[in-house]
C-alpha positions as CSV (number, residue, x, y, z in Angstrom):
1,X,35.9,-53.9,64.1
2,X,37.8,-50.6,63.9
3,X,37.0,-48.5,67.5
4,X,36.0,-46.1,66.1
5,X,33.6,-47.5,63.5
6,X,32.3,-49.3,66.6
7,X,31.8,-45.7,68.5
8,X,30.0,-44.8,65.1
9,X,27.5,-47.5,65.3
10,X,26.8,-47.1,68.7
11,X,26.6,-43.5,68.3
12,X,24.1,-44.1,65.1
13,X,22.1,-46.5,66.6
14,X,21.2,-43.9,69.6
15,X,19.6,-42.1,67.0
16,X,17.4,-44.7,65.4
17,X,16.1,-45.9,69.4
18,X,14.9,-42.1,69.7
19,X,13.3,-42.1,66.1
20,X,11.6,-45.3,66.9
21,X,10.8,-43.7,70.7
22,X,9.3,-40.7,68.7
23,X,7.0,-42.6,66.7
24,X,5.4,-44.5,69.2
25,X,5.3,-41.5,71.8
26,X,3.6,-39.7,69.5
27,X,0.7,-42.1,68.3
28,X,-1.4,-40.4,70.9
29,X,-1.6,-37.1,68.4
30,X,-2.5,-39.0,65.4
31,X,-5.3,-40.6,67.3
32,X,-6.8,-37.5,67.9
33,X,-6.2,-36.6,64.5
34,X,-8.3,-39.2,63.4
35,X,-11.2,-38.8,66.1
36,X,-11.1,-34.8,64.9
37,X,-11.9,-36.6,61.3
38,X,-14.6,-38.7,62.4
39,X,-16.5,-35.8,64.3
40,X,-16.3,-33.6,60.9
41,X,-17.5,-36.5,59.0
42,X,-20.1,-36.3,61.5
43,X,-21.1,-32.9,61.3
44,X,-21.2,-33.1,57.6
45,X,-23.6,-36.3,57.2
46,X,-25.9,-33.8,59.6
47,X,-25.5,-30.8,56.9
48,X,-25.9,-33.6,53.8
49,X,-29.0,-34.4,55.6
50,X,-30.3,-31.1,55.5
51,X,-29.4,-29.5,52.0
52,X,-28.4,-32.2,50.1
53,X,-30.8,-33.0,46.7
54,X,-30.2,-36.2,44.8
55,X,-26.9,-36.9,47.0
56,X,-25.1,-33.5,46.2
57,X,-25.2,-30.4,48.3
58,X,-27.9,-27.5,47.0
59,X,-27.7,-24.3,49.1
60,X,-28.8,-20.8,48.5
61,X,-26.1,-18.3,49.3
62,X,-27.5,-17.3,52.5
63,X,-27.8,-20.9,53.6
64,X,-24.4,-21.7,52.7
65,X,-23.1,-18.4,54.6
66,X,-24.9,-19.7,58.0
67,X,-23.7,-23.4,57.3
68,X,-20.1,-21.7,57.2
69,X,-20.3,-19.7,60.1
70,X,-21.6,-22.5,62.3
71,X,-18.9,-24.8,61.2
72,X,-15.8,-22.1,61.4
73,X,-17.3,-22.1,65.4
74,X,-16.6,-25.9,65.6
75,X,-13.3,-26.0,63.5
76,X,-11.6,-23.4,65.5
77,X,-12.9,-25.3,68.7
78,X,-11.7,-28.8,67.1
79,X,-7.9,-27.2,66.2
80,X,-7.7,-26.0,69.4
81,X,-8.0,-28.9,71.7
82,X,-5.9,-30.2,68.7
83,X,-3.2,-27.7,69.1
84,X,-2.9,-28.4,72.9
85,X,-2.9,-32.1,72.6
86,X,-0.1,-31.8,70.3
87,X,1.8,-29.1,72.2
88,X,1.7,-31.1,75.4
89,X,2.4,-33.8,73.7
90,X,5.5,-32.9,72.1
91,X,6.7,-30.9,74.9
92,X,7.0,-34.3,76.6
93,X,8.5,-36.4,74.1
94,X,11.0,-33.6,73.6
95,X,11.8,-33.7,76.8
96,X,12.2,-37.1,76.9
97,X,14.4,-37.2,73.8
98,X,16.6,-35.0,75.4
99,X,17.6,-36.9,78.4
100,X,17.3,-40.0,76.8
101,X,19.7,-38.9,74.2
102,X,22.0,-37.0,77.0
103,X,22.2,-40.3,79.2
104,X,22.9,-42.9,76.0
105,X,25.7,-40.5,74.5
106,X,27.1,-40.1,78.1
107,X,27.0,-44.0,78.5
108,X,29.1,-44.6,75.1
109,X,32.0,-42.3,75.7
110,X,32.3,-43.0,79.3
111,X,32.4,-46.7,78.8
112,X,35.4,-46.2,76.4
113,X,37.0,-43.8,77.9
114,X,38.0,-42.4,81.3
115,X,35.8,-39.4,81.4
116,X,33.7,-37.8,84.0
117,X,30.1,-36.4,82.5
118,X,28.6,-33.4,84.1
119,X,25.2,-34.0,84.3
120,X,24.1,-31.0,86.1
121,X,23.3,-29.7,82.1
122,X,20.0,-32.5,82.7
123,X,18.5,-29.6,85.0
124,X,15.2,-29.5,84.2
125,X,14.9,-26.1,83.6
126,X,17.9,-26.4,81.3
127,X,16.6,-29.1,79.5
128,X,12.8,-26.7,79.3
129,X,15.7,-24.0,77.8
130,X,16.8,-26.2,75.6
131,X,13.4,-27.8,74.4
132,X,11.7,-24.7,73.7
133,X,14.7,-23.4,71.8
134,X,13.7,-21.1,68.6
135,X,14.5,-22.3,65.0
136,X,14.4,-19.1,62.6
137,X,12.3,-17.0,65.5
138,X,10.0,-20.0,66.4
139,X,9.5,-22.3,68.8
140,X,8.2,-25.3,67.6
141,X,4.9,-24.4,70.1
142,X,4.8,-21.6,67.4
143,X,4.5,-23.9,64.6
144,X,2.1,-25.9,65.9
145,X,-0.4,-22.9,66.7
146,X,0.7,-21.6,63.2
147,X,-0.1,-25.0,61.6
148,X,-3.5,-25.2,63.3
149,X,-4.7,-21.9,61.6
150,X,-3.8,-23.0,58.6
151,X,-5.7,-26.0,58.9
152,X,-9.0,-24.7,59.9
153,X,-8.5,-22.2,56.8
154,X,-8.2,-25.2,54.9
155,X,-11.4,-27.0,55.8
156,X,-13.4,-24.4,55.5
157,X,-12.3,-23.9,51.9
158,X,-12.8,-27.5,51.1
159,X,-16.7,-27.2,52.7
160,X,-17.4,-24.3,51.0
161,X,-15.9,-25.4,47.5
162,X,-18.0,-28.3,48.6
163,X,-21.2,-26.3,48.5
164,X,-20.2,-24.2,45.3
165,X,-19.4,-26.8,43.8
166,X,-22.4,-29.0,44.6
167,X,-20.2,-32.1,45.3
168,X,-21.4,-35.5,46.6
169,X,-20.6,-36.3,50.4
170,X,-18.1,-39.1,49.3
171,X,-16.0,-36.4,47.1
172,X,-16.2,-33.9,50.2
173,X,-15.8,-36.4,52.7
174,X,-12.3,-37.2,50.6
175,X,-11.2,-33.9,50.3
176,X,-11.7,-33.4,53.9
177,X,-9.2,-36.2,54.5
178,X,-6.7,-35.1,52.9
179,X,-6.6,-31.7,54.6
180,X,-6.4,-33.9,57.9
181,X,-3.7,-35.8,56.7
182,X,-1.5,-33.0,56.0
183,X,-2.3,-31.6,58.8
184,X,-1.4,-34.6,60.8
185,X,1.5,-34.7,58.6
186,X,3.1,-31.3,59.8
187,X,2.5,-32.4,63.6
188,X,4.8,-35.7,62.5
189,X,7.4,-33.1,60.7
190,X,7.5,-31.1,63.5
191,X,7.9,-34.0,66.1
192,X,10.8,-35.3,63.8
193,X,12.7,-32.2,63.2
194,X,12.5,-31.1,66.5
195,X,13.7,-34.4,67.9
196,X,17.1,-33.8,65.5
197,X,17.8,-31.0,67.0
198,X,17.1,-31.7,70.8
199,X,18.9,-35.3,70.1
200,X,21.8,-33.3,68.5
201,X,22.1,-30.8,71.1
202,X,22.2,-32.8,73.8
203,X,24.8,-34.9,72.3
204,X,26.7,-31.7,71.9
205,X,26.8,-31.0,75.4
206,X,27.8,-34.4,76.4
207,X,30.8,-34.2,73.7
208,X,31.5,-30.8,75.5
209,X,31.5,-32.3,78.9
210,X,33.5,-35.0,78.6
211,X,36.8,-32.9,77.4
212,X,37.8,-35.7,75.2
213,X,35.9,-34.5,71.7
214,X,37.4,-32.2,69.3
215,X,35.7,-33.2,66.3
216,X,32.8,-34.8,64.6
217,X,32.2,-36.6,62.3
218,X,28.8,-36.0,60.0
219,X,26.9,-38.9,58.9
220,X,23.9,-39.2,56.8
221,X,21.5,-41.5,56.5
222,X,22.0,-42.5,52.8
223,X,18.7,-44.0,51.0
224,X,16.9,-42.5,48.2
225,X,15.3,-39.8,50.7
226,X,18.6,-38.4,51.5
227,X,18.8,-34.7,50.8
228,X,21.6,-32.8,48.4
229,X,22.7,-31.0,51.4
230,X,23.2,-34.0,53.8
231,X,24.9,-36.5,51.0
232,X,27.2,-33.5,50.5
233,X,28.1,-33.1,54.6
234,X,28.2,-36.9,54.7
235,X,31.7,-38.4,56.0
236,X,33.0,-34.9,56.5
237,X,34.9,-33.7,59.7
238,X,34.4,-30.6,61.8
239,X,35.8,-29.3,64.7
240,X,33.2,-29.4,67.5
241,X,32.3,-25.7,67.7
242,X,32.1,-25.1,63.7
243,X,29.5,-28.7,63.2
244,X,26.5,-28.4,61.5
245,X,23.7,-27.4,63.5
246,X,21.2,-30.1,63.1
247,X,18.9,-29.1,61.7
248,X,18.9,-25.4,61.4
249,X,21.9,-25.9,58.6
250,X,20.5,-28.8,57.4
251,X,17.0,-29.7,56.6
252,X,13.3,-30.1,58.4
253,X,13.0,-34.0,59.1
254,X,16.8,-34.3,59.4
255,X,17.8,-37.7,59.9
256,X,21.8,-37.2,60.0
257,X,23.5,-37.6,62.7
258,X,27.0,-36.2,64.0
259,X,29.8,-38.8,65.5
260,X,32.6,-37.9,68.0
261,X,36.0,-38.6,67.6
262,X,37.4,-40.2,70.6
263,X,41.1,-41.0,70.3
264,X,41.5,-43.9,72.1
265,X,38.1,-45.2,72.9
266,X,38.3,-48.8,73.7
267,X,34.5,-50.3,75.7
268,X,36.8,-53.5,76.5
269,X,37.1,-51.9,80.5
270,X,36.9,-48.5,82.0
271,X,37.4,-47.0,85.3
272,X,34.7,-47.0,87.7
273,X,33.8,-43.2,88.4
274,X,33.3,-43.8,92.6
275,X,35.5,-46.6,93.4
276,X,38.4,-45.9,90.7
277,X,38.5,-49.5,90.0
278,X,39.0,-51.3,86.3
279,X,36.3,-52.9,86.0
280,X,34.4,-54.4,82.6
281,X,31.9,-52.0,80.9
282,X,28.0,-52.0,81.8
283,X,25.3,-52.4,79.5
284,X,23.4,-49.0,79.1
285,X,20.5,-50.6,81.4
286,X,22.9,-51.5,83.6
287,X,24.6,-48.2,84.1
288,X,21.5,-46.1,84.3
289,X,20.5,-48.4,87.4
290,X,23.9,-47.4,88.7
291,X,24.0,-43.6,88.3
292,X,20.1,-43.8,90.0
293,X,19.1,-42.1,87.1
């Protein structure tokens, strides 16, 4: 196989361990997505058991105005101790993503090359910096508080169309769901788009570091949910400095990726860092054990 199509792989397979890391470090918030759920259902099998007539809801306006008011209480207390689930969450598996992805990169250029990493940049307040990094003025902690409004605005419509609209507690219940689902939705998109970006950044800084990257190469992942923008970028080269900003310049659940050029980049043998001896390349287990990381 061509070296460099070998460095592509490698490089492209970094990003599908940290999609696949994402998705199961952040089963935790979906969980509570679904336990929010089941306490609303809850709370509205108490209200249909109270109002409801001949299985449909039957309130006078003054009855559906304190019904509203209690529930806006517990919604707002539910999206909260949603909000900060999620936020925690995804602070950590941000965090992860970004040293994860530092550490892999670092390991496939300096086992084809002879290249010394700096990996000061893994400070932990440089990777918080980095983490909590603004995308059109806001954080993604921004989104998430942003997102959680929206969603308690959203349930309260669908209970009081509900109660308008006399509808049985099957059709409400349903309606219901789907609100939760999108919302639990947007935590996903969020998760995934800000994984891109903290996955491509830190590659960026590991190109940077090791001197021996002047350009990139953009690669899409090309199925039938590949954007127009990214099938456009696909196969292009940049210099480092003018790439694609993944993804600010691309798209929200960005699943591109950008490749370094490394001329000569051969992971037959490299040179041993500390004892300057030729000596064969180390799995990526292998060398994190070594660097103590």
């Amino acid at each position: 196989m061509d070296k460099q199509k070998q460095l592509q792989k490698e490089i492209e397979k970094i990003h599908i361990q940290m999609q696949r890391k994402a998705n199961k470090d952040s089963l935790p918030i979906l969980q509570a997505y679904k336990r929010a759920l089941n306490d609303i259902r809850g709370e509205l099998g108490k209200i249909f058991a109270k109002y409801a007539k001949d299985g449909v809801l039957s309130v006078s306006d003054q009855q559906r105005y304190a019904v509203l008011i209690q529930m806006q209480k517990k919604l707002t207390q539910m999206a909260r101790e949603l909000g900060q689930i999620e936020d925690e969450k995804t602070t950590e598996i941000l965090k992860d993503i970004y040293k994860e992805s530092f550490y892999r990169t670092a390991n496939v250029i300096e086992k084809g090359v002879d290249v010394s990493i700096d990996y000061s940049i893994l400070r932990p307040e440089f990777v918080e910096k980095a983490v909590k990094m603004p995308i059109e003025g806001k954080t993604f902690s921004d989104r998430i508080w942003d997102n959680k409004e929206k969603l308690v605005k959203n349930l309260r419509k669908n209970l009081e169309d509900g109660m308008i609209q006399g509808k049985s507690i099957d059709k409400l219940s349903k309606d219901i769901a789907q609100t939760m689902g999108s919302g639990a939705y947007e935590a996903k998109r969020i998760i995934n788009t800000e994984m891109a970006r903290c996955m491509t950044q830190a590659q960026k800084e590991v190109y940077k570091s090791s001197g021996v990257v002047q350009k990139v190469l953009f690669s899409a992942t090309l199925d039938d949910r590949t954007s127009q923008i990214c099938q456009n970028l696909d196969g292009k080269y940049f210099d480092l400095d003018d790439a694609p900003n993944i993804p600010e310049d691309t798209h929200p659940n960005c699943r591109s990726t950008l490749v370094p050029v490394v001329e000569g980049w051969n992971p037959s043998q490299r040179r041993d860092q500390e004892t300057g001896e030729i000596i064969d390349y180390k799995s990526y287990e292998d060398w994190q054990a070594s660097k103590s990381f």
